[in-house]
N, C-alpha and C positions, 0 to 999 in steps of 0.2 A: 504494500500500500504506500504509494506516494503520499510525503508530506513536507512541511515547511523544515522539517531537523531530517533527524536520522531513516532511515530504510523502516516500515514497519508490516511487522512480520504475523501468519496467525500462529496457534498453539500450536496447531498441526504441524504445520510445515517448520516451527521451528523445532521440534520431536523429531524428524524425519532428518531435519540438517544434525544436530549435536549427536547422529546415528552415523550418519556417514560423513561429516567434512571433522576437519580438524581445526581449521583458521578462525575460526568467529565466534564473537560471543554473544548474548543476548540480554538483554536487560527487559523486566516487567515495566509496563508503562501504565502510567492513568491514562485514559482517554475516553474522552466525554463529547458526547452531541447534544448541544442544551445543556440542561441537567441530567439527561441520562448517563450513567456509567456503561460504558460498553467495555468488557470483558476478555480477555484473554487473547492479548495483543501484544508484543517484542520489541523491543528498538534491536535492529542487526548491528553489531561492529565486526568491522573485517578488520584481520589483524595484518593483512598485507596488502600493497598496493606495488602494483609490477606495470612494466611494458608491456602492453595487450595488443595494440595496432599494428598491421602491417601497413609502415606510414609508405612505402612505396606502390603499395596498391589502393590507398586512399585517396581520396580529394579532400584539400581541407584548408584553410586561412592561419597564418602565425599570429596572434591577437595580441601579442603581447613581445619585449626585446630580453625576455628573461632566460639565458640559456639554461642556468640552472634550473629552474620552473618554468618550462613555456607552455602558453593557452594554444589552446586547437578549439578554431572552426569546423567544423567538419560538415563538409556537402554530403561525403562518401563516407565513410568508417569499414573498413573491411580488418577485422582480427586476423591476427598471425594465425597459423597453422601448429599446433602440437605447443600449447602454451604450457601445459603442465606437463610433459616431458620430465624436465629435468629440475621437478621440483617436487617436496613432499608436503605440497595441500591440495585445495581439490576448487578454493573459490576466492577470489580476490575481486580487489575494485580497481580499474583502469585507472591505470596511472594519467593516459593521454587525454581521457574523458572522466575523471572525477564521478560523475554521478550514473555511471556505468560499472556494472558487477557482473562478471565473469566465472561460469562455475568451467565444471570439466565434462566429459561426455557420461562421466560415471556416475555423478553426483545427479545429472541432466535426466540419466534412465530411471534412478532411483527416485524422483522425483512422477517421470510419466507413470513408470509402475505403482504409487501409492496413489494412484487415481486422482491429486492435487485436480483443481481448477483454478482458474484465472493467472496461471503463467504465459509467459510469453519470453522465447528463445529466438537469437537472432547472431548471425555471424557475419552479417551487413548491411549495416544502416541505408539508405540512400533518402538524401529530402530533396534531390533533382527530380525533376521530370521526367530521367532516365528509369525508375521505378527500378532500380537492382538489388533492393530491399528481399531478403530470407529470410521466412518467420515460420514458427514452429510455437504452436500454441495448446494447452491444456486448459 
């Protein structure tokens, strides 16, 4: 669930994650519509943030002259190939794109096989006109 702070997650799916990933933690939250208290909701914290982008097969704007931190634009977003390879977790947040979370193909099955709803998977963004957007959806 989108919101103004942190990732917010349901019970379920955060049971399903602290089963199979290793990176992340969760925190209980308040959260309220009106006065009502609505129930059994997570703040996600990802404990790693890596290079996700294959920025040569991107489109994207430099936003900023920060080599050490630089913003991306991005028209195109297309992910590297074997991100977790050579790494022992299973889900991280895009370094290139910030508000972009990255799991692995294994953490991604275990997710379709516990019958979740309202995810949404993707390994290329597109907001051209070119429509080269891949989505994968529960």
């Amino acid at each position: 669930m989108e919101s103004s702070g942190p990732e917010l997650i349901s019970k379920r799916l955060k049971e399903i994650m602290e089963v199979y990933t290793k990176s992340s933690q969760f925190f209980e939250v308040e959260l309220y519509c009106g006065e009502e208290k609505i129930e059994g909701f997570y703040a996600l914290n990802l404990l790693y943030k890596i290079n996700c982008v294959d920025m040569q097969n991107s489109e994207y704007r430099l936003m900023n002259f920060d080599s050490n931190n630089p913003e991306y634009m991005f028209y195109y977003m297309k992910l590297k190939e074997d991100i977790f390879k050579d790494i022992d977790y299973d889900i991280v947040r895009c370094k290139e794109m910030h508000q972009t979370i990255v799991i692995s193909e294994r953490v991604k099955k275990f997710l379709f096989d516990a019958n979740l709803k309202g995810l949404q998977f993707s390994d290329s963004i597109d907001i051209t006109p070119q429509d080269r957007s891949v989505y994968g959806k529960i």
